[in-house]
PDB file of N, CA, C and O in Angstrom:
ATOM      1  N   UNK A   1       0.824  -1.201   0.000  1.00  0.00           N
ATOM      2  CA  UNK A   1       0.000   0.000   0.000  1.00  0.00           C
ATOM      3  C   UNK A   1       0.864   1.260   0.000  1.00  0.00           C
ATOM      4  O   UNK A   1       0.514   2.242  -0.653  1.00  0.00           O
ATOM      5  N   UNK A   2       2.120   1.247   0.807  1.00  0.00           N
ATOM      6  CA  UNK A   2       2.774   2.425   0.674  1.00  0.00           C
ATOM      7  C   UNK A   2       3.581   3.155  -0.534  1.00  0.00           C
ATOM      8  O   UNK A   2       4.156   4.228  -0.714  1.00  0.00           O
ATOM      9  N   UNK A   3       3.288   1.922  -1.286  1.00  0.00           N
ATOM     10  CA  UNK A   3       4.117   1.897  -2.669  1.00  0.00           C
ATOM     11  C   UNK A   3       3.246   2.789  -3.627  1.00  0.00           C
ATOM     12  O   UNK A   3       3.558   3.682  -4.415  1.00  0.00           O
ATOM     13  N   UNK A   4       1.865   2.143  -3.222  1.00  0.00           N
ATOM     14  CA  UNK A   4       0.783   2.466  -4.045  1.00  0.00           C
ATOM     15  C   UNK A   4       0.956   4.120  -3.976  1.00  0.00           C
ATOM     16  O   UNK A   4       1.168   4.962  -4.848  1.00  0.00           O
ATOM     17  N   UNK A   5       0.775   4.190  -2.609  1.00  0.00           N
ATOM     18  CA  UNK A   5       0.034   6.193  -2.091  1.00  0.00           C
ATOM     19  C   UNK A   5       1.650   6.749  -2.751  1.00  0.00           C
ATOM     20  O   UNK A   5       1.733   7.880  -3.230  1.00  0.00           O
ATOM     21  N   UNK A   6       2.600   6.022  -2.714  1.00  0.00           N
ATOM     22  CA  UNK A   6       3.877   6.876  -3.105  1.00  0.00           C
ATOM     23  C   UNK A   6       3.771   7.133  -4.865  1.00  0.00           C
ATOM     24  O   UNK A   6       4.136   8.057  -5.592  1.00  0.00           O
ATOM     25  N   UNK A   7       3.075   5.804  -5.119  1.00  0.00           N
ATOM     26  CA  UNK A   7       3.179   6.393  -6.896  1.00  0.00           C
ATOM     27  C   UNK A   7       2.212   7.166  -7.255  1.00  0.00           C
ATOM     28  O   UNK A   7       2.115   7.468  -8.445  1.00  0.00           O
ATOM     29  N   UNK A   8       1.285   7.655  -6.302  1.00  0.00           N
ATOM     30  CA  UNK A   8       0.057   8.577  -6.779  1.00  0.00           C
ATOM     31  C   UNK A   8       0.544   9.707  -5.732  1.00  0.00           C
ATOM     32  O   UNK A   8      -0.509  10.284  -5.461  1.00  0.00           O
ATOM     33  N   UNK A   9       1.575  10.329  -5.002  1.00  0.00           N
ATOM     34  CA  UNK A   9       2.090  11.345  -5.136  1.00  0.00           C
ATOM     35  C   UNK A   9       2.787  11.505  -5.890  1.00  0.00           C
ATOM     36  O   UNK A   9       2.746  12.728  -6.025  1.00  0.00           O
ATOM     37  N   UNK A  10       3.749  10.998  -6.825  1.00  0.00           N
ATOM     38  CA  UNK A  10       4.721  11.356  -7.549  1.00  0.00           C
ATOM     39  C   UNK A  10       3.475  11.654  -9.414  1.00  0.00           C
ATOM     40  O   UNK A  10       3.901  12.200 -10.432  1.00  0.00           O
ATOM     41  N   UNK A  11       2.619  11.313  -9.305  1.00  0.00           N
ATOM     42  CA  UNK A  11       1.739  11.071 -10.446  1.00  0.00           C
ATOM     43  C   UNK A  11       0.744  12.324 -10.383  1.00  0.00           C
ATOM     44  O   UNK A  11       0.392  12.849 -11.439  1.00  0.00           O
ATOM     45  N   UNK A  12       0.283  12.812  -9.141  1.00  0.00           N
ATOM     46  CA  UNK A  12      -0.782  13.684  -8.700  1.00  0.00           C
ATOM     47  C   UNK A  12      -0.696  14.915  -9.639  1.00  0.00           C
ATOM     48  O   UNK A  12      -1.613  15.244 -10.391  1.00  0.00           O
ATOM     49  N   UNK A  13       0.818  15.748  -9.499  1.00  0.00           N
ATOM     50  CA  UNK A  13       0.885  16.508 -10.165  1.00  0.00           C
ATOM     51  C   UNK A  13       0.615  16.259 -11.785  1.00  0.00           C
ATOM     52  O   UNK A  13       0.005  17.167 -12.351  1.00  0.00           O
ATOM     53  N   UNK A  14       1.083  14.910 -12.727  1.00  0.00           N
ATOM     54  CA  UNK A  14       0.658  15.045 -13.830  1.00  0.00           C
ATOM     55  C   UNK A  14      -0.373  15.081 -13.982  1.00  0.00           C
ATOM     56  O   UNK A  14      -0.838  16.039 -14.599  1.00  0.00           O
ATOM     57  N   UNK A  15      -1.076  14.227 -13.573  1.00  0.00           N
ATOM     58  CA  UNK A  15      -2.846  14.055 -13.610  1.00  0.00           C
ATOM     59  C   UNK A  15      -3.544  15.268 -14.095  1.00  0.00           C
ATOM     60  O   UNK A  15      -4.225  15.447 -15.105  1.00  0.00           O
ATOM     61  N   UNK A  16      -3.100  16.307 -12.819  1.00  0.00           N
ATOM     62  CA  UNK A  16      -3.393  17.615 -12.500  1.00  0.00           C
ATOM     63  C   UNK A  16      -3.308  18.486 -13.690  1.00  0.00           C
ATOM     64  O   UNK A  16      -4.251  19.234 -13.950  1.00  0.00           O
ATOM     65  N   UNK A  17      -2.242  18.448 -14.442  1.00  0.00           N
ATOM     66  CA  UNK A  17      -1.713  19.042 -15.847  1.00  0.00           C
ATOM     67  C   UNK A  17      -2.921  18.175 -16.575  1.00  0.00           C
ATOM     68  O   UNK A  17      -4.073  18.598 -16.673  1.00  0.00           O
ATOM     69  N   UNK A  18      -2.562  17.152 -16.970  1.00  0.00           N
ATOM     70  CA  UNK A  18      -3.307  16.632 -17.860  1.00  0.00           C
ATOM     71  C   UNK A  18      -4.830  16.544 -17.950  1.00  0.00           C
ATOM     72  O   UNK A  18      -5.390  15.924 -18.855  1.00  0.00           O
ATOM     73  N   UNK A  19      -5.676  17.386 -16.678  1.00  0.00           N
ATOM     74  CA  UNK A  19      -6.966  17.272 -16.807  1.00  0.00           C
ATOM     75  C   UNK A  19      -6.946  18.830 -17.276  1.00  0.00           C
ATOM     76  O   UNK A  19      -7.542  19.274 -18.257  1.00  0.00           O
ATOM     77  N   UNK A  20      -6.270  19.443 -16.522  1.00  0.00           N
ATOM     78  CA  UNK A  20      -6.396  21.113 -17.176  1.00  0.00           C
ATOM     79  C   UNK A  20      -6.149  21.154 -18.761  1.00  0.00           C
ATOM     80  O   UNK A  20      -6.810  21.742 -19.617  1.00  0.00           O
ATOM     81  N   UNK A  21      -4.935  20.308 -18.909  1.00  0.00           N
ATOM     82  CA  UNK A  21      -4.690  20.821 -20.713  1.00  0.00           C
ATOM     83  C   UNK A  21      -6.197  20.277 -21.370  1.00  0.00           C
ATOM     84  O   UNK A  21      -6.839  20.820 -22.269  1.00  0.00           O
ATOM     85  N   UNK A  22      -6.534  19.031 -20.616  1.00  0.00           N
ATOM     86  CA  UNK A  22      -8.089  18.443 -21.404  1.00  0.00           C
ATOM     87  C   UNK A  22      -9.298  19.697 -21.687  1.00  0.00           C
ATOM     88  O   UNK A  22     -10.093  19.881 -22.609  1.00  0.00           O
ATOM     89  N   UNK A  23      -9.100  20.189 -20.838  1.00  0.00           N
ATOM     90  CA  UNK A  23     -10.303  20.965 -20.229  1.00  0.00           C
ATOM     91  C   UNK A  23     -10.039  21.956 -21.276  1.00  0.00           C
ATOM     92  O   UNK A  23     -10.785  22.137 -22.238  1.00  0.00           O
ATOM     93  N   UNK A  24      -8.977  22.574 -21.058  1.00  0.00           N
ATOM     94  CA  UNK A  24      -8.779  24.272 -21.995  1.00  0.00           C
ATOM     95  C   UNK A  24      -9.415  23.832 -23.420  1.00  0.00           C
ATOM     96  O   UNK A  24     -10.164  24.548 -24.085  1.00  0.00           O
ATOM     97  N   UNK A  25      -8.920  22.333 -23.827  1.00  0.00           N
ATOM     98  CA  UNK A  25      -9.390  22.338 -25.080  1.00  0.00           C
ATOM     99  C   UNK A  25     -10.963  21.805 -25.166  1.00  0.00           C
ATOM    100  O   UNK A  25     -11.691  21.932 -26.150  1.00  0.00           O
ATOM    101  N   UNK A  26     -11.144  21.481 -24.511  1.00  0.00           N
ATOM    102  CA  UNK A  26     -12.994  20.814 -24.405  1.00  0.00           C
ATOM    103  C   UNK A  26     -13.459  22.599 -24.487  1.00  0.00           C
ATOM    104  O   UNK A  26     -14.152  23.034 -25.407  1.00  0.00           O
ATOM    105  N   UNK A  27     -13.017  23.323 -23.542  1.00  0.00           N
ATOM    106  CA  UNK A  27     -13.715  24.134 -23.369  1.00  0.00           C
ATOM    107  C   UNK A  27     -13.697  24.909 -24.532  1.00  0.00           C
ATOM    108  O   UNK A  27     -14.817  25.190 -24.959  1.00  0.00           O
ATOM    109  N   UNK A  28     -12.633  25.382 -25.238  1.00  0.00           N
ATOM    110  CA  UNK A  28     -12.213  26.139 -26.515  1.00  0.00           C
ATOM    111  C   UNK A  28     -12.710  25.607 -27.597  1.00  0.00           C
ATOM    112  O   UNK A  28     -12.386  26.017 -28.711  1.00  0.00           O
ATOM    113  N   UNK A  29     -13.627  24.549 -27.396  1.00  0.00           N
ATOM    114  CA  UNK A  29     -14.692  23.677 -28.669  1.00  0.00           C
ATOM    115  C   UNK A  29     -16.168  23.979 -28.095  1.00  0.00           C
ATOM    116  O   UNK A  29     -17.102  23.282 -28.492  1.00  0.00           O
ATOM    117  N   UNK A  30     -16.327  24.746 -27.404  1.00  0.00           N
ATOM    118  CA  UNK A  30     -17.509  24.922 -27.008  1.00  0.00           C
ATOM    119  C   UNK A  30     -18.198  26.277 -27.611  1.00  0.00           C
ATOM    120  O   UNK A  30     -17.646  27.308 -27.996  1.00  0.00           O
ATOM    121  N   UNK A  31     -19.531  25.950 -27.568  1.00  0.00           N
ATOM    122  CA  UNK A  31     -20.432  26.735 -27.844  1.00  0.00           C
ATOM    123  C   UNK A  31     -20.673  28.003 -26.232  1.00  0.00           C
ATOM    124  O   UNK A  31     -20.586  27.704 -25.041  1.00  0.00           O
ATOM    125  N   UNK A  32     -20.944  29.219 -26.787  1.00  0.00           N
ATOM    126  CA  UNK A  32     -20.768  30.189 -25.691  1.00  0.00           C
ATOM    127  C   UNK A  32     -21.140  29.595 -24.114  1.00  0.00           C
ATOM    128  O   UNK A  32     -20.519  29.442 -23.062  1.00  0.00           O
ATOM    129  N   UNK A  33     -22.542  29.356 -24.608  1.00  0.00           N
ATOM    130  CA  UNK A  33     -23.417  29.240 -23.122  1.00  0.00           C
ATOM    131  C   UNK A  33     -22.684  27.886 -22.462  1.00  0.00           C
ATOM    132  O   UNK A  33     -22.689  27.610 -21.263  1.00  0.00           O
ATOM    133  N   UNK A  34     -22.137  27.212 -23.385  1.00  0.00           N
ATOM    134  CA  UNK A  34     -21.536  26.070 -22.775  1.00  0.00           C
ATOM    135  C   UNK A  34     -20.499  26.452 -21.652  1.00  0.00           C
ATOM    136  O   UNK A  34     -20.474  26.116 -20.468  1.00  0.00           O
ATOM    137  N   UNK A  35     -19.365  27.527 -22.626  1.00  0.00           N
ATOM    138  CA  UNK A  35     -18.302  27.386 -22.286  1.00  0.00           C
ATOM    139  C   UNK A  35     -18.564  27.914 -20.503  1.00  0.00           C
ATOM    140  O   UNK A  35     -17.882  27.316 -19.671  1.00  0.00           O
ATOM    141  N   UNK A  36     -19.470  28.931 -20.036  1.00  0.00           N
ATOM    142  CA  UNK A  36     -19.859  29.226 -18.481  1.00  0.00           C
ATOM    143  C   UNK A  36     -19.622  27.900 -17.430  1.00  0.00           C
ATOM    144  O   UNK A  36     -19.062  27.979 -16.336  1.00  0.00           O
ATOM    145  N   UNK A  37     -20.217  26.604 -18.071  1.00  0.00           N
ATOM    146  CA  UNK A  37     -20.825  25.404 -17.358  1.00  0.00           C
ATOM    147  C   UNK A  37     -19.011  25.059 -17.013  1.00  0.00           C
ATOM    148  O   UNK A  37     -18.791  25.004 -15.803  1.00  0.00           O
ATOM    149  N   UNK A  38     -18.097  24.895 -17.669  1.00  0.00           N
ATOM    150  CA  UNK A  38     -16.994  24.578 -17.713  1.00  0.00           C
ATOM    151  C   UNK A  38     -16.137  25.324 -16.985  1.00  0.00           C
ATOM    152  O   UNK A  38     -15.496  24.674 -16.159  1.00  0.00           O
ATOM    153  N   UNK A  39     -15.893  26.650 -17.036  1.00  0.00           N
ATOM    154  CA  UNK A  39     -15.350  27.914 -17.222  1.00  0.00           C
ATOM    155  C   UNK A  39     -14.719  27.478 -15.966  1.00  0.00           C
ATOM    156  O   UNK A  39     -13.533  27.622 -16.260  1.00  0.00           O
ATOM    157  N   UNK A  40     -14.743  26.953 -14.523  1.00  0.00           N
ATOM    158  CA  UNK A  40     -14.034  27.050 -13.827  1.00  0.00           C
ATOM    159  C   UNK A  40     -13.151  25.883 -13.510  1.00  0.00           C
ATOM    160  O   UNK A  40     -12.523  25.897 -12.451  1.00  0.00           O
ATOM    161  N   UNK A  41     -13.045  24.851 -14.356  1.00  0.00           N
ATOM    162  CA  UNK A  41     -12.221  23.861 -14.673  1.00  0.00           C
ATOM    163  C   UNK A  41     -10.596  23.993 -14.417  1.00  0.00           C
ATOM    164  O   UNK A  41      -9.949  23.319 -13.615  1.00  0.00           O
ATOM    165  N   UNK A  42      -9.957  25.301 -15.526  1.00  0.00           N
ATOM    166  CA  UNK A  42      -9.027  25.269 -15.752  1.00  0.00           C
ATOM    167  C   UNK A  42      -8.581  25.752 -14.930  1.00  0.00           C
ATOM    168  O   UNK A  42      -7.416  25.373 -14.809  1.00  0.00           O
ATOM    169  N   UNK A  43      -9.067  26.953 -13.695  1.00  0.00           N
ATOM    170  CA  UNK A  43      -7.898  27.135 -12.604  1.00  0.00           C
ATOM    171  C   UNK A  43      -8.427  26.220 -11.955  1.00  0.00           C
ATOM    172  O   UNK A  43      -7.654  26.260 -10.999  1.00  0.00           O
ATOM    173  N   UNK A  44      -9.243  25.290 -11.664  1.00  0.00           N
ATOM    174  CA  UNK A  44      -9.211  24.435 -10.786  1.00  0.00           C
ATOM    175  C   UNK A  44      -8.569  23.032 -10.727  1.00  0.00           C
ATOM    176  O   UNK A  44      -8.474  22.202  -9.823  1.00  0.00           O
ATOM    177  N   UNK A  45      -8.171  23.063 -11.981  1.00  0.00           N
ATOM    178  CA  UNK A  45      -6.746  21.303 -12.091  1.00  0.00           C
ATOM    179  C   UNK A  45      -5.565  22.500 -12.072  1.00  0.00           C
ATOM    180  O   UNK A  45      -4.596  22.014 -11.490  1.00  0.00           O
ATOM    181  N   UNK A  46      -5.327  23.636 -12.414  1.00  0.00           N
ATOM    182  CA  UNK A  46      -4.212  24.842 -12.141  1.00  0.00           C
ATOM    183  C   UNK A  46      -3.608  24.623 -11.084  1.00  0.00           C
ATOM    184  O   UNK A  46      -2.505  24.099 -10.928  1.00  0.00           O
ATOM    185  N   UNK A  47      -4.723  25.245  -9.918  1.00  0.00           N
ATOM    186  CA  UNK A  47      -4.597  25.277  -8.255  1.00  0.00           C
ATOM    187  C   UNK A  47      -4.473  23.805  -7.771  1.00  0.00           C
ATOM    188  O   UNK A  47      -4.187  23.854  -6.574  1.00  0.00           O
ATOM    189  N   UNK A  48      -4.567  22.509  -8.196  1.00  0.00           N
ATOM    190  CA  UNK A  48      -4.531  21.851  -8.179  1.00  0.00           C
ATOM    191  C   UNK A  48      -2.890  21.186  -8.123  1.00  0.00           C
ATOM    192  O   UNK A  48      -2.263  20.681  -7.192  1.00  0.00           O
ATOM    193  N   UNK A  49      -2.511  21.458  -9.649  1.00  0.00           N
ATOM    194  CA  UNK A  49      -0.612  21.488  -9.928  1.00  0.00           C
ATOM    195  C   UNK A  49      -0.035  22.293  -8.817  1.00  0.00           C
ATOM    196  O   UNK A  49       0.969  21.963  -8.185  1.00  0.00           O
ATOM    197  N   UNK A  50      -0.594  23.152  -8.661  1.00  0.00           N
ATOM    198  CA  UNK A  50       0.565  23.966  -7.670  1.00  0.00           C
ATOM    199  C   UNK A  50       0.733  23.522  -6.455  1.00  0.00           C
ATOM    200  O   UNK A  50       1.718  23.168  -5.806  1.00  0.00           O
ATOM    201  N   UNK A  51      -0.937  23.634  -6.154  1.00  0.00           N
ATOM    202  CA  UNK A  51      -0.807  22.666  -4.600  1.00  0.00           C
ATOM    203  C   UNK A  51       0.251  21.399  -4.828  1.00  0.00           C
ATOM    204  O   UNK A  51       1.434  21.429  -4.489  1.00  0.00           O
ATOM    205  N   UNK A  52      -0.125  20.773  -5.187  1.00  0.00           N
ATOM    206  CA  UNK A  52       0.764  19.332  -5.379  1.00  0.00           C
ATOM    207  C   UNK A  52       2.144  19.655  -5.457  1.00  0.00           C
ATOM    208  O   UNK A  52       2.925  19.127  -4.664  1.00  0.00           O
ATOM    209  N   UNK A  53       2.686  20.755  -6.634  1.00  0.00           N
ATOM    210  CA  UNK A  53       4.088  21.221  -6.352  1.00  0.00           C
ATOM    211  C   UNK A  53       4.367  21.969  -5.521  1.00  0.00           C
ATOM    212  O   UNK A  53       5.455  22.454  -5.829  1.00  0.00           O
ATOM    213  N   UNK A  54       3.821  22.596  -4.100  1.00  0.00           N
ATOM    214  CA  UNK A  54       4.227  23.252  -3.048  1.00  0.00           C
ATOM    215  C   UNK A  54       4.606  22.113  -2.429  1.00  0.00           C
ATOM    216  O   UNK A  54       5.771  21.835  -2.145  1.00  0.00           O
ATOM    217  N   UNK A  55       3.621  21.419  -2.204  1.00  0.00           N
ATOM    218  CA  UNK A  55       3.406  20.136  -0.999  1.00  0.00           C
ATOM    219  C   UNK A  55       4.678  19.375  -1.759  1.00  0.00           C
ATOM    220  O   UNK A  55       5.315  18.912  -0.813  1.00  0.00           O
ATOM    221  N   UNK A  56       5.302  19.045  -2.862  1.00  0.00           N
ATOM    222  CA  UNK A  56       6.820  18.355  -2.770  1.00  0.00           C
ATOM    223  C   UNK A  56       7.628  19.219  -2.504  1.00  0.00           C
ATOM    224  O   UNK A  56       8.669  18.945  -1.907  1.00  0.00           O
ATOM    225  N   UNK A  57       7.273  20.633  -2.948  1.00  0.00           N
ATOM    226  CA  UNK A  57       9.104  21.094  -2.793  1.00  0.00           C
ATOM    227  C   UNK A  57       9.066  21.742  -0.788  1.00  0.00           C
ATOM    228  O   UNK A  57       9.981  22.201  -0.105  1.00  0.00           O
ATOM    229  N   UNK A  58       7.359  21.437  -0.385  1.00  0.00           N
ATOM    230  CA  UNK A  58       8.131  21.828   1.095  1.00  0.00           C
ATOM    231  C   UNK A  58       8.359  20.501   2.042  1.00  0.00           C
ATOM    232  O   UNK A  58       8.601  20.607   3.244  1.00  0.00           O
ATOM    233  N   UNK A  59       8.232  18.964   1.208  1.00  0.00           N
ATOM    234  CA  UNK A  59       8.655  17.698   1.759  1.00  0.00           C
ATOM    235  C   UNK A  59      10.306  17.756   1.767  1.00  0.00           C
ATOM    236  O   UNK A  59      10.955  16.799   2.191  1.00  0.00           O
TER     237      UNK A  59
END
């Protein structure tokens, strides 16, 4: 198990990237009224990366 939680900290941060880059582009294919429903996606896998890269570089 400790192996496990260790490879999903070292992974957390990509994840994090990789749902935001998803998102910018889902959202940038959207129709206006859509794009609102979405709209707070991308700082939220953002704030997401950072958290995750504070929390290693203050381990």
């Amino acid at each position: 198990m400790s192996r496990l939680l260790e490879a999903w900290t070292l992974t957390k941060p990509l994840s994090a990237l990789h749902h935001a880059v998803s998102y910018q582009h889902i959202v940038a294919c959207l129709e206006p009224r859509a794009k609102q429903e979405l709209s707070n996606a991308l700082p939220h896998f953002l704030r997401e990366l950072l958290k995750c890269t504070i929390e290693r570089v203050e381990k």
